[in-house]
KEKE-3310 file (N, C-alpha, C; in steps of 0.2 Angstrom, whole numbers, plus 5000, padded with zeros to 4 digits):
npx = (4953:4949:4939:4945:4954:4945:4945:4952:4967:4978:4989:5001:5009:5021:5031:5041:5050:5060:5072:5090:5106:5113:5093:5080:5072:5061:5056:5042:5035:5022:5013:5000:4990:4978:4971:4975:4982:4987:4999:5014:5023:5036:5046:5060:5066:5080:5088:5103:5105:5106:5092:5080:5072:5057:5048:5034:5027:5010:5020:5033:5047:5056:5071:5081:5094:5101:5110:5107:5103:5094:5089:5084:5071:5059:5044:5044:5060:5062:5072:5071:5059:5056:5064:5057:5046:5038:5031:5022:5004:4996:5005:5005:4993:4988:4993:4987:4973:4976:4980:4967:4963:4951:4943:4938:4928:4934:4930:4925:4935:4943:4954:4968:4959:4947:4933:4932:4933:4938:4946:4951:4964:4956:4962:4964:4971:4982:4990:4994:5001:5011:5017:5028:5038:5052:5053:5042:5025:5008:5001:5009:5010:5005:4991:4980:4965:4959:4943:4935:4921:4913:4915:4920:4933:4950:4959:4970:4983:4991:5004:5012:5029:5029:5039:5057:5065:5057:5057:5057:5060:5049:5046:5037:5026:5019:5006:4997:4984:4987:4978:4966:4959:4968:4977:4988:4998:5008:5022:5035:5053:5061:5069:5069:5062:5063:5071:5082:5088)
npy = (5053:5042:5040:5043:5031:5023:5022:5013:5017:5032:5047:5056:5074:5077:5093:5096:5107:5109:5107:5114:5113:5120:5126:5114:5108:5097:5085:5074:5063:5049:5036:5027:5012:5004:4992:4979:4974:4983:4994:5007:5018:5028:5042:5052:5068:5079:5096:5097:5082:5063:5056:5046:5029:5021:5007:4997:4985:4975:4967:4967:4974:4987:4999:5014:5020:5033:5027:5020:5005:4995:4989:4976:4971:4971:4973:4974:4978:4992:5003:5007:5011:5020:5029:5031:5030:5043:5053:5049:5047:5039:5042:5056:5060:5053:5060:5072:5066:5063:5072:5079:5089:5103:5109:5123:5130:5135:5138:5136:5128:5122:5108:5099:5099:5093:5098:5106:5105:5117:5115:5125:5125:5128:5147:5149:5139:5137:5149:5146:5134:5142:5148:5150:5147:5154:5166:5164:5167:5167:5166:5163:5148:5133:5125:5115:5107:5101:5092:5082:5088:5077:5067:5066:5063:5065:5078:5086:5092:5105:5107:5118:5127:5135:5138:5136:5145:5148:5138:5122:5115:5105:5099:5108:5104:5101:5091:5082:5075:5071:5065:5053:5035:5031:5024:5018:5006:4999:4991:4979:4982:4973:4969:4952:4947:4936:4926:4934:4940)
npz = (5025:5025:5016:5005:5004:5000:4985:4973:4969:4969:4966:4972:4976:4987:4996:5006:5017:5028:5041:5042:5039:5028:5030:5020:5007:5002:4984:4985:4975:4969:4969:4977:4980:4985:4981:4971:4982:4996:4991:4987:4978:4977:4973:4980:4979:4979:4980:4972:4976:4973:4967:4977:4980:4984:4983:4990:4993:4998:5011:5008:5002:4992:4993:4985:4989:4984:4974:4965:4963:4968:4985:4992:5008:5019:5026:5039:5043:5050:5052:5038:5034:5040:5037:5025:5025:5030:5025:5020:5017:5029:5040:5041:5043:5055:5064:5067:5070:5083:5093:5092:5084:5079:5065:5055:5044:5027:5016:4998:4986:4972:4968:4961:4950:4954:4965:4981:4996:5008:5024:5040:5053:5069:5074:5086:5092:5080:5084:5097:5094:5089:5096:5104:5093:5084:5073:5064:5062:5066:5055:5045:5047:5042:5043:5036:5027:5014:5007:4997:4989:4981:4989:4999:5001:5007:4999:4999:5012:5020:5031:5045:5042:5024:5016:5013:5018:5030:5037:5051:5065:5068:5052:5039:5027:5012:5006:4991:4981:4966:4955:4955:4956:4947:4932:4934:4941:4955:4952:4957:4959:4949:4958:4966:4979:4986:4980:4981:4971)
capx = (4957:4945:4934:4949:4955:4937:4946:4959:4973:4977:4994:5003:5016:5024:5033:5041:5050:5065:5078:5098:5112:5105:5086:5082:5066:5060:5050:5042:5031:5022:5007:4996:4988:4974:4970:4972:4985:4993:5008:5015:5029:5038:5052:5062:5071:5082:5093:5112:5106:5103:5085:5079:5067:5054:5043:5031:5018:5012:5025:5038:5051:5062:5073:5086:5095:5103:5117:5107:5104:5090:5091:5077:5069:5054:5041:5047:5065:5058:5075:5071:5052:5056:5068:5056:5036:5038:5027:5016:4998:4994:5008:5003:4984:4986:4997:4982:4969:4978:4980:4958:4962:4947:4945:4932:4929:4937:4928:4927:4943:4948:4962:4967:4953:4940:4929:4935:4931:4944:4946:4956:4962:4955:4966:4968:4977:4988:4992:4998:5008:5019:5020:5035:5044:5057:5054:5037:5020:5001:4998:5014:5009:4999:4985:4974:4965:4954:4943:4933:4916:4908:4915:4924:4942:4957:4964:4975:4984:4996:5005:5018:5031:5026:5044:5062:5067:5052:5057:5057:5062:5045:5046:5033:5024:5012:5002:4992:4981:4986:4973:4961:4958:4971:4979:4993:5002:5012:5025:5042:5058:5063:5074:5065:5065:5062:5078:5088:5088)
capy = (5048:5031:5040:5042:5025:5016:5022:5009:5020:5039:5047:5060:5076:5081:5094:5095:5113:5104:5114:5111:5120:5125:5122:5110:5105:5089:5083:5065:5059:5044:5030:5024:5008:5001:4985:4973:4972:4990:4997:5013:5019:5036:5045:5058:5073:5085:5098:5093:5075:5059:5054:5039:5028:5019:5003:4991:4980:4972:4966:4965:4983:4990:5003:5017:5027:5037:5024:5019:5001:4992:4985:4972:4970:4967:4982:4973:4983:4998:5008:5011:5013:5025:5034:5030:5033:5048:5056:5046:5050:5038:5044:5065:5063:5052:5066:5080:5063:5061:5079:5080:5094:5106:5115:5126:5130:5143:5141:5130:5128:5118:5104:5094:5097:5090:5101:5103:5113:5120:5120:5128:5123:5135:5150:5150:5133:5139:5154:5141:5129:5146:5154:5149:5148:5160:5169:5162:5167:5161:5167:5158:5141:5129:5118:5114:5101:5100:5086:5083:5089:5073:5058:5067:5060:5069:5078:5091:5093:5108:5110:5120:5133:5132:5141:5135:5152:5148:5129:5124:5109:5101:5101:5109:5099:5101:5084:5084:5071:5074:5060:5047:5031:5032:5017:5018:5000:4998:4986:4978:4987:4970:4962:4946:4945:4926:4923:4939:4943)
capz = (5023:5025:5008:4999:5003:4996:4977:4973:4968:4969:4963:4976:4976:4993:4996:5014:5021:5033:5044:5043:5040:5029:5028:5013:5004:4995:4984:4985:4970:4970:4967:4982:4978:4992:4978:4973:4989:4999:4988:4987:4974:4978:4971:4984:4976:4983:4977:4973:4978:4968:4969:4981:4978:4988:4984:4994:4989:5005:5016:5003:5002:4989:4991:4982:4993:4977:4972:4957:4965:4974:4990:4995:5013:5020:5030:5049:5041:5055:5050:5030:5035:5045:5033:5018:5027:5035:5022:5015:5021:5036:5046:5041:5047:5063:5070:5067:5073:5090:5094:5092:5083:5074:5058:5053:5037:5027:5009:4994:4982:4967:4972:4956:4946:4959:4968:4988:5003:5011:5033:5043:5062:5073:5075:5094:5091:5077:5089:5101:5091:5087:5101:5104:5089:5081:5067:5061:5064:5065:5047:5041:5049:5036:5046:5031:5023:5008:5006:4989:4991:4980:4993:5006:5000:5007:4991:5001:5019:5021:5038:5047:5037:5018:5014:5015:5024:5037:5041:5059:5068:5066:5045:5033:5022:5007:5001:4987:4977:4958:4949:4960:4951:4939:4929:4939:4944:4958:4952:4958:4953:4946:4962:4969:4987:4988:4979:4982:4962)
cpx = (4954:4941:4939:4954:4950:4942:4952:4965:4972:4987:4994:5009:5015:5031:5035:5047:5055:5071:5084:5098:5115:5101:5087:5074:5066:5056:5047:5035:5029:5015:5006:4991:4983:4973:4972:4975:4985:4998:5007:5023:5031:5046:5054:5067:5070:5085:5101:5109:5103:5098:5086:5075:5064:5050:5041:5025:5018:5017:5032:5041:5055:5064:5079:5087:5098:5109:5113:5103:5099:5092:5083:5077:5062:5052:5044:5054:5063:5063:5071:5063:5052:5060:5063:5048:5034:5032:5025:5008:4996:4997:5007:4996:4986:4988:4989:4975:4970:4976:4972:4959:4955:4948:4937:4934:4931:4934:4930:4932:4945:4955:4965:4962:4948:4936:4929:4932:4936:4944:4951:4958:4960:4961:4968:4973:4982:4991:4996:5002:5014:5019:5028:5041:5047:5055:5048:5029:5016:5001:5004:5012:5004:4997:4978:4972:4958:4954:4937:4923:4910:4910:4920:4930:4946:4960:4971:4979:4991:4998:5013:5020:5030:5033:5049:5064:5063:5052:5059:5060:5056:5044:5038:5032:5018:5011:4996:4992:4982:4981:4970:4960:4960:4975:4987:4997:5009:5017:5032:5047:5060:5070:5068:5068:5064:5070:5083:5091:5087)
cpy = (5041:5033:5039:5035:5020:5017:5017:5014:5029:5040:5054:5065:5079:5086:5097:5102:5111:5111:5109:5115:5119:5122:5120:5112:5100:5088:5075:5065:5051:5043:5029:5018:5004:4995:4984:4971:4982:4990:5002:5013:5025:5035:5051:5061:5078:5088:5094:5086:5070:5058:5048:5037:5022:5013:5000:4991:4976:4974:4965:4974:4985:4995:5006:5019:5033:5034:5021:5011:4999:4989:4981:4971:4969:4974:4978:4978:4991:5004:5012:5011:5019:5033:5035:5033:5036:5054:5056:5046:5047:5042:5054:5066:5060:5056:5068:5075:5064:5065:5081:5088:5095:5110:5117:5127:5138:5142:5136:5134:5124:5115:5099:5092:5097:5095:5099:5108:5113:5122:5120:5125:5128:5140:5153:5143:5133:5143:5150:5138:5136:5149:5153:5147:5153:5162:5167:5164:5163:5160:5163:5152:5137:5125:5120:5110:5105:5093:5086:5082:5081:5066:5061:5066:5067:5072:5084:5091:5095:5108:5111:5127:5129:5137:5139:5139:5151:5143:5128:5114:5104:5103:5101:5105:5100:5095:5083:5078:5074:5072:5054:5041:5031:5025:5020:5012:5002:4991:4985:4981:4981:4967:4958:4945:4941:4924:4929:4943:4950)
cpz = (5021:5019:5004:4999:5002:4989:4977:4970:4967:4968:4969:4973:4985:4993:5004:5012:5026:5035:5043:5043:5031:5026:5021:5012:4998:4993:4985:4980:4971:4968:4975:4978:4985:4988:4974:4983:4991:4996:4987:4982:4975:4976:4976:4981:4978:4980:4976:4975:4974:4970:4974:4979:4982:4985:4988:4991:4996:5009:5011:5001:4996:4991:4988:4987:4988:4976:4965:4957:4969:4978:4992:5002:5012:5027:5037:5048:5045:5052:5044:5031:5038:5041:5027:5016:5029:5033:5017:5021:5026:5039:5046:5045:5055:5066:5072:5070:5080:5095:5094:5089:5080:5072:5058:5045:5031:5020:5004:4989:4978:4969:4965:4952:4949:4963:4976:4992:5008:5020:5033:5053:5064:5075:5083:5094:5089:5082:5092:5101:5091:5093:5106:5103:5087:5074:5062:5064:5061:5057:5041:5043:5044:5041:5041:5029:5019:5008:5000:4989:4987:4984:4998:5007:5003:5002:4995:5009:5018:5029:5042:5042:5031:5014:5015:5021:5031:5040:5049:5062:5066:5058:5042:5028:5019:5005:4997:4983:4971:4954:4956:4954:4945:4936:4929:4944:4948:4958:4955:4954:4949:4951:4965:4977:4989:4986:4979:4975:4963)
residu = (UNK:UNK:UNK:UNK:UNK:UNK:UNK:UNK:UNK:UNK:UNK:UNK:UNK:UNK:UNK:UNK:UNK:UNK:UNK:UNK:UNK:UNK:UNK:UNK:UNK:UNK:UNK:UNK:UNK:UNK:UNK:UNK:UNK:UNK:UNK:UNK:UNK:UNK:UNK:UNK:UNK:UNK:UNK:UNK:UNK:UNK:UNK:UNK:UNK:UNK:UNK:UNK:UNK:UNK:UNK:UNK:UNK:UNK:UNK:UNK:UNK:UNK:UNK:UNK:UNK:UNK:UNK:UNK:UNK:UNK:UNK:UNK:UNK:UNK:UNK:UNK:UNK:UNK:UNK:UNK:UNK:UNK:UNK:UNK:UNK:UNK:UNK:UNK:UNK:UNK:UNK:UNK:UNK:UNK:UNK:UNK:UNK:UNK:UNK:UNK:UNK:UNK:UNK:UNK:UNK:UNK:UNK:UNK:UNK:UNK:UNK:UNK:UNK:UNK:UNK:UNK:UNK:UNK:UNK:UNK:UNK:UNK:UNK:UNK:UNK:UNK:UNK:UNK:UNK:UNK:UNK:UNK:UNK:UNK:UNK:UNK:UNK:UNK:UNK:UNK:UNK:UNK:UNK:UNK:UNK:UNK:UNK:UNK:UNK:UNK:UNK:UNK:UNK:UNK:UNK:UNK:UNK:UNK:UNK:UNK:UNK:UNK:UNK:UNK:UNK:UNK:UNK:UNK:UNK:UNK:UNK:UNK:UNK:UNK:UNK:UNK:UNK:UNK:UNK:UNK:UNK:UNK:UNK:UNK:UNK:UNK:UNK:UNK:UNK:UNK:UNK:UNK:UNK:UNK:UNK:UNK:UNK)
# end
């Protein structure tokens, strides 16, 4: 993640694997932008549901919830960060950081064009996380990343069920680097959060 954040901007799709009644999946699109400031733009799309949509540059927030309508705040706003950041890649890698987990390596693999190598968590680990789930094994579990064999960038990070039918309380998620230093701005949707415009 610290390689791929040297590149000033990279482009994203996530697709997340969620339980209810009944299991869902979504996608979220989006820009990451490390300069000239931090911003991030994502788009979240569900079935049957109007899109949402997420801005921040710095400390300055936009968002849709799918009424069509920005609403302006600011990142101290904990609630709509929390609704908005949940999978965007800081908060996917610290988990698998905290946890000290290890990957070994399962073999190089094209990610977006780029050139990556492909680990795996260890398989007593996986084993572990599922042993006492319902209805999903080891080999169903994704703990994967690809990183890009010319700088080391993060281009991929699967983990969990990688199926709506296999979702589980802890949600499934695929993240994947589409383009690295692409001409790609992250701008304001056009409300001003100084004067409430």
């Amino acid at each position: 993640m610290t390689a791929l954040k040297v590149h000033d901007s990279w482009q994203f799709t996530v697709t997340t694997y969620e339980s209810g009644t009944p299991n869902f999946s979504r996608t979220i699109m989006g820009t990451q932008r490390t300069r000239p400031q931090a911003a991030v733009s994502s788009t979240v799309s569900q079935p049957a549901k109007p899109d949402e949509r997420y801005t921040r540059i710095g400390d300055d927030v936009w968002y849709d919830t799918g009424t069509g309508s920005y609403t302006q705040t600011t990142a101290s706003d904990s609630a709509v960060i929390s609704q908005f950041e949940p999978y965007q890649l800081d908060g996917l890698v610290q988990s698998a950081v905290a946890q000290g987990y290890q990957f070994v390596v399962v073999g190089a693999e094209p990610v977006s064009g780029a050139s990556t190598t492909h680990y795996r968590l260890l398989d007593a680990t996986v084993q572990d996380i599922v042993k006492n789930m319902t209805g999903i094994t080891a080999a169903e579990w994704a703990a994967d990343v690809w990183t890009a064999d010319a700088d080391g960038s993060l281009m991929r990070i699967a983990w969990g069920p990688q199926s709506v039918d296999k979702a589980q309380l802890n949600a499934g998620f695929n993240y994947v680097v589409t383009s690295i230093d692409c001409t790609c701005p992250v701008d304001s949707p056009g409300v001003d959060i100084s004067s409430g415009r």
